[in-house]
N, C-alpha and C positions, 0 to 999 in steps of 0.2 A: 504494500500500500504506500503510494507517495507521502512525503511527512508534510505535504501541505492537506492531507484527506485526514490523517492521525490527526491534525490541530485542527482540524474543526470540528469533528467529533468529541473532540474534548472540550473547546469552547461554547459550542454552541448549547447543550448543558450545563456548563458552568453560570452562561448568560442568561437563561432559562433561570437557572436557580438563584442567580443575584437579582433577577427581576422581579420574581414571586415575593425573596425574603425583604426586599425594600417594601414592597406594597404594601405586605403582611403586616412588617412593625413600625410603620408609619400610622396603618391604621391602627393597632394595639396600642401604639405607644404615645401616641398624638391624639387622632381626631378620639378617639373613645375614652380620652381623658383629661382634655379642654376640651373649649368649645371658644377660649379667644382669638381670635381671629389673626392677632398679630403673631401670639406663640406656633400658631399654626402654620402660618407663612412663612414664618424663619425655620423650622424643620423641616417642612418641605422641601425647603431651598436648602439646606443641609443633607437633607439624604440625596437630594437631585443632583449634588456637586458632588458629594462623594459618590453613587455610583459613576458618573460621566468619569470622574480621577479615575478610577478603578481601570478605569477599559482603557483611558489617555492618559495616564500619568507617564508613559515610556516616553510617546509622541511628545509631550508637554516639557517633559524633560532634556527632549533633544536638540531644545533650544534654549534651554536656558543653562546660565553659569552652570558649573558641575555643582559649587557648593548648595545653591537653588536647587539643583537637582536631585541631588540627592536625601533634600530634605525634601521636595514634592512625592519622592518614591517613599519614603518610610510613611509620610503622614497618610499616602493613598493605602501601601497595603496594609498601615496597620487599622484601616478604618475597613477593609474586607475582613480580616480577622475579629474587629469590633462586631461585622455584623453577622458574621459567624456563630457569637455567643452571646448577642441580642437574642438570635434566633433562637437557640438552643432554650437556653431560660427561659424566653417570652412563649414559647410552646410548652414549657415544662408548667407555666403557668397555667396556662390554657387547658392544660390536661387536668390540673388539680379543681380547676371551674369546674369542668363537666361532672367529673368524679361528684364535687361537690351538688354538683344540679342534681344525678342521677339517685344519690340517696336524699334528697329530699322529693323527688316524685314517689320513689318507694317507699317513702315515709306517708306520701299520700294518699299513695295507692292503697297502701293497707290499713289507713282509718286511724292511724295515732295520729294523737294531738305534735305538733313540731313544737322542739324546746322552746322556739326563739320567731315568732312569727316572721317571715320575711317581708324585706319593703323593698322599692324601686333604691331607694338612698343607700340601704343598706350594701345591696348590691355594685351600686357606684361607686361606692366606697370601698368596699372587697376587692373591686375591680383594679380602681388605681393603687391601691396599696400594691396588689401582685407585681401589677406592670413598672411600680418605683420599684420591689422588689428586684426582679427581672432586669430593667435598667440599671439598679445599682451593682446587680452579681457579674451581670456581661462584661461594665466597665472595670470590676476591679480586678477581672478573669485576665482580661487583654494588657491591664496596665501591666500587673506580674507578670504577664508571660512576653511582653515587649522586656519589661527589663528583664528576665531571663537570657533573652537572647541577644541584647547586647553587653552582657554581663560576660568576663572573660571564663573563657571553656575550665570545670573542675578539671583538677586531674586524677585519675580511676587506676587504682593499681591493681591490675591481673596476674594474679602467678598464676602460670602454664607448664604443666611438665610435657616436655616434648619430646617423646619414643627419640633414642638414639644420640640424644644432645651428649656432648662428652662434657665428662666431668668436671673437662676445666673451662668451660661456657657455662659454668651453675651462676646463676645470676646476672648473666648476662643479661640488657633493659634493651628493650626496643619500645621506640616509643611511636604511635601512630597517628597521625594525623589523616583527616578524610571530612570530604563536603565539607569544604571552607568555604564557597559559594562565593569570592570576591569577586567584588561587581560595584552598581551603583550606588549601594547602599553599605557594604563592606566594604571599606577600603586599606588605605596603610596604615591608619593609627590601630584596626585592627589588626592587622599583620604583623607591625611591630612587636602590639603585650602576645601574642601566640607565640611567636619564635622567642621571644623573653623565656615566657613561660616554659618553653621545650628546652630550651641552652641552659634553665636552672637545672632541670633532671639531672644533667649531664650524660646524656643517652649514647647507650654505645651504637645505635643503628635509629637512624628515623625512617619511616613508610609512610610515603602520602600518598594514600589509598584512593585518588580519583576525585572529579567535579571540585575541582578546585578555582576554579573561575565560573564565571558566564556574563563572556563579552570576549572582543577581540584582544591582541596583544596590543594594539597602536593607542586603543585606552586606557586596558588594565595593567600595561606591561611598567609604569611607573610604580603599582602598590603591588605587583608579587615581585618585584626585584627586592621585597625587603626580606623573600623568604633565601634570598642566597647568604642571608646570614646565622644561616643554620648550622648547628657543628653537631659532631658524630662522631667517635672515633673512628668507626669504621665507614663514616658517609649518610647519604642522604637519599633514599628511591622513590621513585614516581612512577604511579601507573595511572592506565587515563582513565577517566571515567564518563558517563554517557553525558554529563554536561558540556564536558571537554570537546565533545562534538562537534557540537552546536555551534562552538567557539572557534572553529579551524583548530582542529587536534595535532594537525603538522605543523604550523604554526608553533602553538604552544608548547609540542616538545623541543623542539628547536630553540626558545627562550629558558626554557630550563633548565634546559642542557646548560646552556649558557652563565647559569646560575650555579653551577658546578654539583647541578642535581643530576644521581646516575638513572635515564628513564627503564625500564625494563619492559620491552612491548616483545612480551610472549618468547624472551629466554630468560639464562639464569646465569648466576653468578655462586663463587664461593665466599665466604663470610668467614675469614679467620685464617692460620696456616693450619698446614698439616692434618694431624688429627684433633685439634684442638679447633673445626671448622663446623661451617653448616651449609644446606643450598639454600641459595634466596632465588625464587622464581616469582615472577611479573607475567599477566595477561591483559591483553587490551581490553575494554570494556566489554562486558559479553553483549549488550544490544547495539555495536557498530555495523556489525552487519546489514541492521536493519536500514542502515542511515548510508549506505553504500560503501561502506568501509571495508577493509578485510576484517580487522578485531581478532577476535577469541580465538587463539591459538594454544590449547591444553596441551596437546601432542609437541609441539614446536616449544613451550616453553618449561614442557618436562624431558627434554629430549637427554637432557647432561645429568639428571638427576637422579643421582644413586638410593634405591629403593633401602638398601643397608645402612644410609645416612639420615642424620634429622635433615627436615625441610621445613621451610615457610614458604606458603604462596600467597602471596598480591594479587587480589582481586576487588576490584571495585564493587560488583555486586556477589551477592550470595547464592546465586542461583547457580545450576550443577557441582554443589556442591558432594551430593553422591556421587557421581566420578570422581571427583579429586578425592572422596576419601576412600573409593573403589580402586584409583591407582597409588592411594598409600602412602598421600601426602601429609606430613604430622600436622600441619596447621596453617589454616588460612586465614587472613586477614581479610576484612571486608568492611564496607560500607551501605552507601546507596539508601538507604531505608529510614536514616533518621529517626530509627528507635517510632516512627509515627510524627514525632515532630510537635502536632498538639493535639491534645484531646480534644475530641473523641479519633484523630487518624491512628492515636496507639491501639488502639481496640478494633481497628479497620490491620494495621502494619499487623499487628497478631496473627488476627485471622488472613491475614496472606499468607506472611513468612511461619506463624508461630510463633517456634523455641528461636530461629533464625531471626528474629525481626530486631533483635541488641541480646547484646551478651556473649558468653560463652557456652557451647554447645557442643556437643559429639555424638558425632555417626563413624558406627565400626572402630576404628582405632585413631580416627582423626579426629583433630579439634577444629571450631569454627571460632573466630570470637569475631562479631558486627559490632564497631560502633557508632554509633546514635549521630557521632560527626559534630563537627565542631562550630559550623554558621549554618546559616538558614537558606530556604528556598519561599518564596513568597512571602505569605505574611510575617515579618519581623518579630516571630512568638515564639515560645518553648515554655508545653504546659504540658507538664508528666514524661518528659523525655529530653530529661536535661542535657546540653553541648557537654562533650567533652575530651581530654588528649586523654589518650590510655597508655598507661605503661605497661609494656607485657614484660613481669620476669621470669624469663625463662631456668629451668631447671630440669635434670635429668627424668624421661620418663618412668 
């Protein structure tokens, strides 16, 4: 399917569903609870500017200053996130009305006197109370999770025993990075506290696990040149991820390269001397293919990889990961899924991925560990699936 049929089938839904929930909590939220005329007018005209941002803020953006810019982007998507969890509450309301209606007809139906006679007022009152309810849990849903996710990434410490690790790699740290998302709205003052943050570890290997832009190099290539100040004893890997795409993926291994990052597109390298070593294997984003890419090369990037040694594999998403632990790879790195990102998509991310959707995980003798990733992808939120760098310390299986 061409990726101009994929994006409309995904937008035209989305447009669908931001149409309905503007109507819906305009009217819940507004006309059903004034009736002044002026409050009315200025909400309207509030919800009418934020969906039109919603759909234009990119266009709106592309002409104005970047620092304009980039504040037009945060304010529009975190006002789709805002009504995001209008919605959510403002129906949770709505459900607790009827519930409420429904036992007081059975209450009438079966001939008992009702505690508390109902009136029109009383109801109006009921009414607005839920809807400030509702409006007050939405706003203070989005405001935490706005500062969640401009709040610098925890760091998650994973020990991993990895079948075959020698002895003298026991603790060895690798630390991973994935979904930094730098773009319009992330830029170098985040880039800077992340690589802060990773050079305090003091990490023997870093992996940045994919979708680490979205945008070109001729914009973004000023705020990821701050990630060439990264150190590692043993260096720094990059594998692309399906954002990377989007962005001209040749392009931006060519800039990272440049950044003295080693990229891994579906081989492998060793990590150590001697027997005091390990493979580190890299695959291209598994959905390039779709995007007319070569991509995913399992076979080509286990080709040098001794089944009698420990491994790590780079992969940006999660997916076949039965193969890789059918061909007996100790541990994959991964991304993509943003743990769901905000609630309720952790409860959707589950039921995709499952046990795969964050964390650590094994199938057969292999480990998976996803994480949740460190910046965001649309709305500027993180609500039950906090950002984070992971430290994996390794030790012998």
């Amino acid at each position: 399917m061409p990726r101009w049929a994929s994006l409309l089938l995904f937008f035209i839904p989305v447009l669908l569903l931001l149409v309905g929930a503007h109507v819906y909590l305009f009217r819940r939220l507004v006309r059903d609870v004034t009736e002044h005329r002026g409050l009315r007018r200025a909400a309207g005209a509030l919800f009418t500017v934020g969906f039109a941002g919603a759909f234009g803020a990119r266009a709106l953006g592309a002409v104005l200053p970047s620092a304009a810019s980039r504040v037009v982007g945060i304010v529009f998507l975190a006002w789709i996130g805002l009504v995001l969890y209008l919605l959510m509450f403002t129906l949770a309301a709505d459900a607790l009305r009827t519930v409420a209606r429904w036992r007081a007809r059975r209450q009438a139906a079966s001939g008992a006197e009702p505690s508390e006679p109902a009136s029109p007022e009383r109801r109006a009152l009921l009414g607005r109370g839920l809807a400030l309810g509702a409006g007050v849990a939405g706003a203070s849903v989005t405001g935490f999770g706005t500062w969640r996710a401009f709040h610098p990434p925890d760091v998650r410490d994973i020990p991993v025993r990895l079948p075959g690790l020698p002895k003298a790699l026991e603790g060895f740290t690798l630390v991973q990075l994935t979904d930094i998302h730098i773009g319009g709205v992330l830029q170098r003052r985040f880039v800077d506290e992340l690589v802060s943050r990773t050079n305090a570890l003091k990490p023997d290997l870093i992996a940045i696990t994919g979708d680490l832009v979205d945008g070109s190099v001729e914009t973004l290539g000023p705020f990821v040149a701050g990630f060439g100040a990264l150190r590692a004893r043993h260096g720094a890997f990059f594998v692309t991820g399906n954002h990377d795409y989007y962005s001209d993926a040749d392009a931006w291994v060519a800039f990272v390269k440049s950044l003295g990052i080693q990229v891994l597109r579906n081989r492998s390298v060793t990590i150590g001397d001697g027997a005091a070593s390990f493979q580190l294997a890299g695959v291209d984003d598994w959905s390039a293919d779709r995007l007319g890419e070569p991509g995913y090369d399992l076979d080509a990037a286990l080709r040098d990889v001794r089944p009698d040694r420990a491994s790590v594999l780079l992969a940006h998403q999660p997916s076949n990961f039965d193969e890789v632990a059918r061909r007996g790879v100790g541990l994959q790195l991964s991304g993509h899924t943003h743990g769901g990102q905000m609630f309720p998509g952790t409860i959707v991310g589950d039921l995709i991925w499952g046990s795969r959707n964050a964390g650590l995980s094994r199938t057969e003798q292999s480990l998976l560990y996803v994480s949740r990733g460190c910046g965001f992808v649309g709305p500027p939120m993180r609500v039950g699936a906090p950002s984070e760098i992971a430290r994996l310390v390794l030790l012998p299986g």
